[in-house]
VOVO-194887 format. One record per atom (N, C-alpha, C): residue number from 0; residue in one letter; atom name; x, y, z. Coordinates in Angstrom, 1 decimal. Example, Ala and Ser with C-alpha at 12.3 -4.5 7.8 and 13.67 -1.06 7.14 Angstrom:
BEGIN
+------+------+------+--------+--------+--------+
| resi | resn | name |     c1 |     c2 |     c3 |
+------+------+------+--------+--------+--------+
|    0 |    a |    N |   13.2 |   -5.7 |    7.8 |
|    0 |    a |   CA |   12.3 |   -4.5 |    7.8 |
|    0 |    a |    C |   13.2 |   -3.3 |    7.8 |
|    1 |    s |    N |   12.8 |   -2.2 |    7.1 |
|    1 |    s |   CA |   13.7 |   -1.1 |    7.1 |
|    1 |    s |    C |   12.9 |    0.0 |    7.9 |
+------+------+------+--------+--------+--------+
END
This chain:
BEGIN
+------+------+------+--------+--------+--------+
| resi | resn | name |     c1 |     c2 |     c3 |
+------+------+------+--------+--------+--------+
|    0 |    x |    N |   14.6 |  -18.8 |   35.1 |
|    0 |    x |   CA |   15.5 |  -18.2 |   34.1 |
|    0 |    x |    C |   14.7 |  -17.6 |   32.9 |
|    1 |    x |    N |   13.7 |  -18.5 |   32.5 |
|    1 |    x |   CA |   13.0 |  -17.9 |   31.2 |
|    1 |    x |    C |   11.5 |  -17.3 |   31.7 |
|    2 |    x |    N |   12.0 |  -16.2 |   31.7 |
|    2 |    x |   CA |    9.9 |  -15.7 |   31.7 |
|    2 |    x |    C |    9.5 |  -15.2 |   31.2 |
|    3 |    x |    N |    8.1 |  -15.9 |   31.4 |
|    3 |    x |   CA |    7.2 |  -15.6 |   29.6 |
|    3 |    x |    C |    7.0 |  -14.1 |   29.6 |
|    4 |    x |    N |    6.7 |  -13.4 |   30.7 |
|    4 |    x |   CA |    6.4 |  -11.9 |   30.5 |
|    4 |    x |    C |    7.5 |  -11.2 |   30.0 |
|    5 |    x |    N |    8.4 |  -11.4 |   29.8 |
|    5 |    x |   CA |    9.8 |  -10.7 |   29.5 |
|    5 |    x |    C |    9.8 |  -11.1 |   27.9 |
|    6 |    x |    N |    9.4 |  -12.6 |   27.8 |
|    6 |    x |   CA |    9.5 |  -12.6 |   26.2 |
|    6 |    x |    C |    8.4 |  -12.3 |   25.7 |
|    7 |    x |    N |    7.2 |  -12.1 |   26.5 |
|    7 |    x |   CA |    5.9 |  -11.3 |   25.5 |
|    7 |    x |    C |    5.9 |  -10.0 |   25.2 |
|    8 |    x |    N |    6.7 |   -9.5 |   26.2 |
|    8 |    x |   CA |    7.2 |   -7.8 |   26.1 |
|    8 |    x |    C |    8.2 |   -7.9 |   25.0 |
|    9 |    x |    N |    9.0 |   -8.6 |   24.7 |
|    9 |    x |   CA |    9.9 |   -8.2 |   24.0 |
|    9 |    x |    C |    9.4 |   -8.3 |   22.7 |
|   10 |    x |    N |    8.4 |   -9.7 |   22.3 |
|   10 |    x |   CA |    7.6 |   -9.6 |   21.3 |
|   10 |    x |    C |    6.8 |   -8.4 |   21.0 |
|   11 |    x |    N |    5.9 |   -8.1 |   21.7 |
|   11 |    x |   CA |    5.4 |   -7.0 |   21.4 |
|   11 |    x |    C |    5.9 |   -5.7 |   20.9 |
|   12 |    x |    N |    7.4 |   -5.8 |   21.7 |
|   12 |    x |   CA |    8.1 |   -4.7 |   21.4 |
|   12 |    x |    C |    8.6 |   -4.7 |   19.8 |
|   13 |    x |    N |    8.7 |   -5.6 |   19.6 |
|   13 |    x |   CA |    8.9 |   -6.3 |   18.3 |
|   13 |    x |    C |    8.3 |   -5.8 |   16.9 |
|   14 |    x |    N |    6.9 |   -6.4 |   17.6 |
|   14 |    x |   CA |    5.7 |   -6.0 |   16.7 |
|   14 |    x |    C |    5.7 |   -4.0 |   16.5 |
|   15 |    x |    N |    5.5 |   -3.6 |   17.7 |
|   15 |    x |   CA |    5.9 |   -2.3 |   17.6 |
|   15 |    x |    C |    6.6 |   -1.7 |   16.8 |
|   16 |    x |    N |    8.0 |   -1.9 |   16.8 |
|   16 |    x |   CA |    9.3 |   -1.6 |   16.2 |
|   16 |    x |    C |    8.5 |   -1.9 |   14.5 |
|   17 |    x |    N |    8.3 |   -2.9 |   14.3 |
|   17 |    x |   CA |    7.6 |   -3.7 |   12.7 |
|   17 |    x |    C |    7.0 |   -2.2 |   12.4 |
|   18 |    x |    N |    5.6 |   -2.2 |   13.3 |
|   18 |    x |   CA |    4.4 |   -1.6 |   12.3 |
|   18 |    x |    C |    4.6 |    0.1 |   12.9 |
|   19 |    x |    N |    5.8 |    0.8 |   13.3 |
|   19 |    x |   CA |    6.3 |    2.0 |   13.5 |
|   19 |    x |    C |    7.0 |    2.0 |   12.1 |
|   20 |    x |    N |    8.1 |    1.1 |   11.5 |
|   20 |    x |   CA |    8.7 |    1.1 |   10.6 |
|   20 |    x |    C |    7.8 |    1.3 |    9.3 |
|   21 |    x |    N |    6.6 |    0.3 |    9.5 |
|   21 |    x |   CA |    5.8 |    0.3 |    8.1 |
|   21 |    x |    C |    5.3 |    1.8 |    8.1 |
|   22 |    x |    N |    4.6 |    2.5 |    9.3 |
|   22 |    x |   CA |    4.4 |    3.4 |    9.6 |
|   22 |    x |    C |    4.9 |    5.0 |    9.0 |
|   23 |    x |    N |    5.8 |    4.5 |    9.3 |
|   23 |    x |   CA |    6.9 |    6.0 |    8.7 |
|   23 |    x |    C |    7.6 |    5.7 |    7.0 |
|   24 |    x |    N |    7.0 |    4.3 |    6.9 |
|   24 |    x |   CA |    7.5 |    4.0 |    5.2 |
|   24 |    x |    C |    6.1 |    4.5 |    4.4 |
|   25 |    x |    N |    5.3 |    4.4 |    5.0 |
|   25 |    x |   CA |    4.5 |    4.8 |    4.3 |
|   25 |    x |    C |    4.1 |    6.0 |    4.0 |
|   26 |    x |    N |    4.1 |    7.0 |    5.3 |
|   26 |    x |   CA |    4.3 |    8.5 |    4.9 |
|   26 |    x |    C |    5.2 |    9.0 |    4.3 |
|   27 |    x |    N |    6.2 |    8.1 |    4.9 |
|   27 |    x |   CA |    7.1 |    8.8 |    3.4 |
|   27 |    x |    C |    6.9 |    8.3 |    2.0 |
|   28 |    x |    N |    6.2 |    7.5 |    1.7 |
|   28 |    x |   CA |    5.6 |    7.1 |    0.5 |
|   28 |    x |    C |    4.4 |    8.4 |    0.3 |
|   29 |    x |    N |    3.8 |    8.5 |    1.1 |
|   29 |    x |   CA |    2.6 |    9.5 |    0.5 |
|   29 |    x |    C |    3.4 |   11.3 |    0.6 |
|   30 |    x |    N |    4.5 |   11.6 |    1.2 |
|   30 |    x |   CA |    4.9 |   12.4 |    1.2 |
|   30 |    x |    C |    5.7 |   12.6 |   -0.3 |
|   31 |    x |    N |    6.2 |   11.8 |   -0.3 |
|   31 |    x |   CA |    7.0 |   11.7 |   -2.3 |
|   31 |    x |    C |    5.5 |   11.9 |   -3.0 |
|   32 |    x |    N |    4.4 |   11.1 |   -2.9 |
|   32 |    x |   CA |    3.3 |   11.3 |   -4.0 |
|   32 |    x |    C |    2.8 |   12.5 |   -3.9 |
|   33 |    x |    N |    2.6 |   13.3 |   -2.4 |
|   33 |    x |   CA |    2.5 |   14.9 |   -2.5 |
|   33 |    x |    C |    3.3 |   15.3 |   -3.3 |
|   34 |    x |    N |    4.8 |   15.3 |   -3.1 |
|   34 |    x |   CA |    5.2 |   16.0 |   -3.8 |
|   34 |    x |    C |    5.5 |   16.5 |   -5.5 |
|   35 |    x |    N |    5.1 |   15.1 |   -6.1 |
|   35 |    x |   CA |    4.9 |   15.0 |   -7.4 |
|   35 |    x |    C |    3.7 |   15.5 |   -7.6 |
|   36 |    x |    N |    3.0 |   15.3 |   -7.3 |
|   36 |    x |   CA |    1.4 |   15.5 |   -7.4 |
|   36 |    x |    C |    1.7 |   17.5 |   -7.4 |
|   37 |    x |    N |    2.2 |   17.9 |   -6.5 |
|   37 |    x |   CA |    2.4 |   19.3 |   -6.1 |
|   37 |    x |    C |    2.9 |   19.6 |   -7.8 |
|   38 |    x |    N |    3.7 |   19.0 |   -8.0 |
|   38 |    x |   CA |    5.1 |   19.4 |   -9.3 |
|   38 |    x |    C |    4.3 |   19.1 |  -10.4 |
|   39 |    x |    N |    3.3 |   18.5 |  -10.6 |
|   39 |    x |   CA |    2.3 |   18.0 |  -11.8 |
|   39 |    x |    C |    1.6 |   19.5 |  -12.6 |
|   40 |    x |    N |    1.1 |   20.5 |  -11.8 |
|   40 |    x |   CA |    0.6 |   21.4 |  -12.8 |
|   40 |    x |    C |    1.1 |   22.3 |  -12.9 |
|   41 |    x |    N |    2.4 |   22.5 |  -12.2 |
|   41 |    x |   CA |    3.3 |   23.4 |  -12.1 |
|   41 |    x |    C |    4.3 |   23.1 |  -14.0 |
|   42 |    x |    N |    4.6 |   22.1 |  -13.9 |
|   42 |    x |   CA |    5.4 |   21.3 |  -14.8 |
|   42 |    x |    C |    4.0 |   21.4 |  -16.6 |
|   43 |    x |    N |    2.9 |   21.1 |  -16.5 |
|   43 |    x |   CA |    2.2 |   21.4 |  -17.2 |
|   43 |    x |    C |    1.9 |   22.6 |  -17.2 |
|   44 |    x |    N |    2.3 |   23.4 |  -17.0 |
|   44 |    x |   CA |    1.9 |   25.0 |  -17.2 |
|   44 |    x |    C |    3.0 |   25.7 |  -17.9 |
|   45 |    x |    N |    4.0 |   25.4 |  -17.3 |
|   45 |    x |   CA |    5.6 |   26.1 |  -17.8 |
|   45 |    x |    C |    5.9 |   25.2 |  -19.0 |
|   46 |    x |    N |    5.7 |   23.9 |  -19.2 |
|   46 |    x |   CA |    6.2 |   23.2 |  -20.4 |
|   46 |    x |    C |    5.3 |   23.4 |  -21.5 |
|   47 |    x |    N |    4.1 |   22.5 |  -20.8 |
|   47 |    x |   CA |    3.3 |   22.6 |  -21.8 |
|   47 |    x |    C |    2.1 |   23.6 |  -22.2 |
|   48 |    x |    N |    2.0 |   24.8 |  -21.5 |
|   48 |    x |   CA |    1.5 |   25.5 |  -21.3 |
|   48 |    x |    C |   -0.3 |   25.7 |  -21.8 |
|   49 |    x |    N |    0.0 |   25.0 |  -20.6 |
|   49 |    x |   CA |   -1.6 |   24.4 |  -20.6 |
|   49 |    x |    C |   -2.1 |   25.5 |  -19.3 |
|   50 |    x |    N |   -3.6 |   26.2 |  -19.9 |
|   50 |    x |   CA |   -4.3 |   27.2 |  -19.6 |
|   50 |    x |    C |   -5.2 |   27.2 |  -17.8 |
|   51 |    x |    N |   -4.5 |   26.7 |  -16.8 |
|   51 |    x |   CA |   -4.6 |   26.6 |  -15.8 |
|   51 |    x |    C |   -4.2 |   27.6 |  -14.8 |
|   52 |    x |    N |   -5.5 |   28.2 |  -14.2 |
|   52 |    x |   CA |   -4.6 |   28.9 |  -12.6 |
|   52 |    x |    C |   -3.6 |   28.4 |  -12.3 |
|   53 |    x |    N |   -2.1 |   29.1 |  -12.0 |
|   53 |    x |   CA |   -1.7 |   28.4 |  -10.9 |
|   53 |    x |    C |   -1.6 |   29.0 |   -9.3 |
|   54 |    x |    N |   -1.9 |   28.7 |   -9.2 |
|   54 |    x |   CA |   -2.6 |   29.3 |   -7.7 |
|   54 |    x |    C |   -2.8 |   27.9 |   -6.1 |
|   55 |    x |    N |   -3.1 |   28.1 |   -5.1 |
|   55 |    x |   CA |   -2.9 |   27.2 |   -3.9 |
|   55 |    x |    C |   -4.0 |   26.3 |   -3.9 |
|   56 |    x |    N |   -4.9 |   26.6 |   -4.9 |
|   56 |    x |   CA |   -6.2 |   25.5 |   -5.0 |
|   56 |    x |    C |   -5.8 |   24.5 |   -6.1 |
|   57 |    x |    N |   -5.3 |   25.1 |   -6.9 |
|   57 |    x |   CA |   -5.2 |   24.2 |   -8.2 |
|   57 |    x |    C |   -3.7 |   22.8 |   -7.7 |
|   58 |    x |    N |   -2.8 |   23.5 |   -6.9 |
|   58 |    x |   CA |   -1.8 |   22.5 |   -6.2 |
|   58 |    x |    C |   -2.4 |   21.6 |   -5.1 |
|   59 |    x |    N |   -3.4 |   21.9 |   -4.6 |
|   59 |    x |   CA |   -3.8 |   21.1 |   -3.5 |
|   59 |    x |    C |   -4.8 |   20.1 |   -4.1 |
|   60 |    x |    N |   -5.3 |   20.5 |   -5.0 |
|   60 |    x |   CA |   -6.2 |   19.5 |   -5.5 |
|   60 |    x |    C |   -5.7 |   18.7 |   -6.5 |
|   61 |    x |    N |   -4.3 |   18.9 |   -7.3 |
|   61 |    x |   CA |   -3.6 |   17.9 |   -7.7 |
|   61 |    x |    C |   -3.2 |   16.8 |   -6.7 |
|   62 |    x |    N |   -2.6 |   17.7 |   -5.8 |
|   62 |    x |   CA |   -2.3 |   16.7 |   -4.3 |
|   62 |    x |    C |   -3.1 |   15.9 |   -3.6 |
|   63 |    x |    N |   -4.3 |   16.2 |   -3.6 |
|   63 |    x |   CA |   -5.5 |   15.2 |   -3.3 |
|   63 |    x |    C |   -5.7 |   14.4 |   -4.0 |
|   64 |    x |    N |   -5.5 |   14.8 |   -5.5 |
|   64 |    x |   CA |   -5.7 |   13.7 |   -6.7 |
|   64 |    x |    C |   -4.5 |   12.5 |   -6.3 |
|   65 |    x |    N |   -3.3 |   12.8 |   -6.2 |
|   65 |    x |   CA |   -2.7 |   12.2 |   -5.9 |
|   65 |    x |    C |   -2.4 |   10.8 |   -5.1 |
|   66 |    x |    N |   -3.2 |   11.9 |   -3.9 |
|   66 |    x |   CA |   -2.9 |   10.7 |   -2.5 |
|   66 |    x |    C |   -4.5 |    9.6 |   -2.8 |
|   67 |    x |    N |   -5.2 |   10.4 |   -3.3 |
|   67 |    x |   CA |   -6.6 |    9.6 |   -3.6 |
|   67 |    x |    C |   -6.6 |    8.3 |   -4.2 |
|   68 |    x |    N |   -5.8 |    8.6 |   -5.6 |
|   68 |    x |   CA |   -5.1 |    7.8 |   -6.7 |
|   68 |    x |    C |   -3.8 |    6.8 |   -5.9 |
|   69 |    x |    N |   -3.0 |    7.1 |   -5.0 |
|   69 |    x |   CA |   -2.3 |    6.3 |   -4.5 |
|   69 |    x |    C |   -2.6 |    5.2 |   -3.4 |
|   70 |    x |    N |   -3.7 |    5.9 |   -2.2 |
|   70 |    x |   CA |   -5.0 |    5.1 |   -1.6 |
|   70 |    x |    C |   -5.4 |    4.2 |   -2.1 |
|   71 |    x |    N |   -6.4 |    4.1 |   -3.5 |
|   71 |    x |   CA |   -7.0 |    3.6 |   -3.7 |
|   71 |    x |    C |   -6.3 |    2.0 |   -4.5 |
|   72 |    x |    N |   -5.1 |    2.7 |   -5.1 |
|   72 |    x |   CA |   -3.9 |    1.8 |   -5.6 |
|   72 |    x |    C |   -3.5 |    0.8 |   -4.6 |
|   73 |    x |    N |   -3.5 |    1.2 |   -3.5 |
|   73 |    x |   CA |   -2.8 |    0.7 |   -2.0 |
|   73 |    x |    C |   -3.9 |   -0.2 |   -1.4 |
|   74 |    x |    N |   -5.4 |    0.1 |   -1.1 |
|   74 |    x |   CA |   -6.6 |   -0.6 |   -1.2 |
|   74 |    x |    C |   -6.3 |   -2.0 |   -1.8 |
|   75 |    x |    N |   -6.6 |   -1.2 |   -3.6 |
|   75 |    x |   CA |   -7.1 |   -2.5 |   -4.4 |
|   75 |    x |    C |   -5.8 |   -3.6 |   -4.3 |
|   76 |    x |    N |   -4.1 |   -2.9 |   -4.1 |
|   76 |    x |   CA |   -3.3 |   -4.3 |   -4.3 |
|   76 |    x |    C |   -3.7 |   -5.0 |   -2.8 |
|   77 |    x |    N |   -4.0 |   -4.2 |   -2.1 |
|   77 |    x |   CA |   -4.4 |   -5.3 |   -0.6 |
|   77 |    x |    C |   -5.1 |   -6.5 |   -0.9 |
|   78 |    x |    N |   -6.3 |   -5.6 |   -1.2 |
|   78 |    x |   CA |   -7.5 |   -6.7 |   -2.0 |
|   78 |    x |    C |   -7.3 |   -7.7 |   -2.7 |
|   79 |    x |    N |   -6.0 |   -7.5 |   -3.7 |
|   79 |    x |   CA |   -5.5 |   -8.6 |   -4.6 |
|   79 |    x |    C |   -4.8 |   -9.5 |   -3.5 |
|   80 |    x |    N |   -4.1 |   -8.7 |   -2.9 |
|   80 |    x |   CA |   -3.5 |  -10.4 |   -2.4 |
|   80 |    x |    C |   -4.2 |  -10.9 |   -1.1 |
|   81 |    x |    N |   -4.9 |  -10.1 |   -0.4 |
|   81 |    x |   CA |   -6.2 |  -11.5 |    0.1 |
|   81 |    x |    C |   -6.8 |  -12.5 |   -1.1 |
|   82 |    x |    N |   -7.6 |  -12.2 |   -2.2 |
|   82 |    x |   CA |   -7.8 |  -12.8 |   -2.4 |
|   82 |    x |    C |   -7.4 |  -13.8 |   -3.4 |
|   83 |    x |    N |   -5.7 |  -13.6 |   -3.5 |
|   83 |    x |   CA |   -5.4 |  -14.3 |   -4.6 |
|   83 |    x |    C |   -4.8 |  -15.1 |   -3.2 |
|   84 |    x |    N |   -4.6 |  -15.1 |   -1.8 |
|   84 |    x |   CA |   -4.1 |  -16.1 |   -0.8 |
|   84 |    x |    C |   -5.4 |  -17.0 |   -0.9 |
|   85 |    x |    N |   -6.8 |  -16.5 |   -0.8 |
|   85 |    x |   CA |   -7.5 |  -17.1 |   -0.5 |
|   85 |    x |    C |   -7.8 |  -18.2 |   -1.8 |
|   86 |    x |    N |   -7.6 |  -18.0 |   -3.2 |
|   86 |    x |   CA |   -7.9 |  -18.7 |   -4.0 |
|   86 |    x |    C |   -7.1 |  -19.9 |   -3.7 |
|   87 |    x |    N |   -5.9 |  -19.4 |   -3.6 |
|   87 |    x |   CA |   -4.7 |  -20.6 |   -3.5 |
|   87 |    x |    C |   -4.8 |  -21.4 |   -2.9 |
|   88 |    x |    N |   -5.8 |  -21.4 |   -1.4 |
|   88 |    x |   CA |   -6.3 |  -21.7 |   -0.2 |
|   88 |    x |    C |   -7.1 |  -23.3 |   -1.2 |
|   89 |    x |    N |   -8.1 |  -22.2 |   -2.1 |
|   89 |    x |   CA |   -8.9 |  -23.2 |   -2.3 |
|   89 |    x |    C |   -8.6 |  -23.9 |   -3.8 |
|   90 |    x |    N |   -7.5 |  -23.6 |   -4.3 |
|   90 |    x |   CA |   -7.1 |  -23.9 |   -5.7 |
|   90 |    x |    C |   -6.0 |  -25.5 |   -5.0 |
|   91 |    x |    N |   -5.1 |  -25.0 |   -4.4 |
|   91 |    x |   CA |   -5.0 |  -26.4 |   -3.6 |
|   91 |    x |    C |   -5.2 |  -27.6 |   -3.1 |
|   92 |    x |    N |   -6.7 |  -26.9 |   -2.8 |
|   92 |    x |   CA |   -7.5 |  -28.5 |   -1.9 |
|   92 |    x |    C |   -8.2 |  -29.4 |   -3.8 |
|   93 |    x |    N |   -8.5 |  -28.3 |   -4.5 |
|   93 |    x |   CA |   -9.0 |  -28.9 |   -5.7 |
|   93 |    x |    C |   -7.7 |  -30.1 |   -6.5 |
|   94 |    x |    N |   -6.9 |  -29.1 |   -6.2 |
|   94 |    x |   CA |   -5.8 |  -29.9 |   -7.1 |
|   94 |    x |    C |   -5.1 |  -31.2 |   -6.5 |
|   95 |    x |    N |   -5.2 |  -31.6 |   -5.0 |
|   95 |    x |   CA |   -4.9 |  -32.7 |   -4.5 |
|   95 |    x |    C |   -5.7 |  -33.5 |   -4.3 |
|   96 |    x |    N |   -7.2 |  -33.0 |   -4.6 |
|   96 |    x |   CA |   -8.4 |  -34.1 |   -4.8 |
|   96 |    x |    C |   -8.4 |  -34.4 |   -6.2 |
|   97 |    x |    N |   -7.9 |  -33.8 |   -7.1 |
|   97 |    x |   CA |   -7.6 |  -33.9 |   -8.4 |
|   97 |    x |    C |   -6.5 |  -35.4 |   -8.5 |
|   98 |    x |    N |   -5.6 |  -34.8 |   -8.2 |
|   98 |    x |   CA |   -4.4 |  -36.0 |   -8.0 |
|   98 |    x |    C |   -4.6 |  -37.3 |   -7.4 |
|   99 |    x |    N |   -5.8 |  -37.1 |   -6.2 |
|   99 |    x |   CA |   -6.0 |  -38.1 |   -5.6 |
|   99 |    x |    C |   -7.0 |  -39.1 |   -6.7 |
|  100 |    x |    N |   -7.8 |  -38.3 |   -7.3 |
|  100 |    x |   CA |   -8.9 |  -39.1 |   -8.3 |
|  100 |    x |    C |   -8.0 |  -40.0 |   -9.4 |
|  101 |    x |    N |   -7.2 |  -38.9 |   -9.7 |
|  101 |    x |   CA |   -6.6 |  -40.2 |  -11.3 |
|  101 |    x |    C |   -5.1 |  -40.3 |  -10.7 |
|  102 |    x |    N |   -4.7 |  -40.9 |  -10.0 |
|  102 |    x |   CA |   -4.0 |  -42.0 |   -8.8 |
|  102 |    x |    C |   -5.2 |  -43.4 |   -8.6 |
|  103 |    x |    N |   -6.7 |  -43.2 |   -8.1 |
|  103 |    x |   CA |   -7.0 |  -44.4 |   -7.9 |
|  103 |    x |    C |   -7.5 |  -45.1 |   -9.3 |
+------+------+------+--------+--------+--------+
END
C-alpha cells in the first residue's frame, strides 16, 4: 500500500514546486530592481536636472548598477545568516558549559 518510490517522487516533486516558486520570486524581485534602476536617471534628469546623456547606455548601466547593488545585498544577507546560525551553534555549547560550571 505505501511505496517509498511514490513518496520520493512526490517529495521531490515538492522540492521542485519550492525552489521553482523561489525561482520566479526572485526574478521578479530583480525585475522590479531593473525597473527602478531603469527610472533612476530618467527621474534625475527631468526633476533634478542633472547634466547626463539620456540615451540606452546611461539606462543600462544604471540597471546593472542596480542588479549588481541588489546581488551583492542578496550575497552578503546569505552570509549573515550562515554565520549568525553558525555562531549560535557555537554560542550554545558555551552557554551550557557555562551553566553547567556555576551549578557545580
Amino acid at each position: 500500500m505505501f511505496d517509498l518510490e511514490v513518496a520520493g517522487i512526490v517529495v521531490l516533486f515538492l522540492i521542485f514546486v519550492y525552489l521553482v516558486y523561489k525561482g520566479v520570486e526572485l526574478l521578479l524581485r530583480y525585475l522590479a530592481i531593473s525597473c527602478i534602476s531603469a527610472l533612476f536617471p530618467v527621474i534625475m534628469i527631468v526633476f533634478f536636472g542633472v547634466d547626463w546623456p539620456l540615451n540606452l547606455g546611461t539606462i543600462l548601466f544604471f540597471v546593472y548598477l542596480g542588479i549588481l547593488g541588489y546581488t551583492i545585498y542578496t550575497g552578503l544577507s546569505f552570509i549573515e545568516m550562515i554565520v549568525k546560525s553558525i555562531s549560535k551553534l557555537f554560542s550554545d555549547g558555551k552557554k551550557k558549559k557555562a551553566e553547567e560550571n556555576t551549578e557545580d
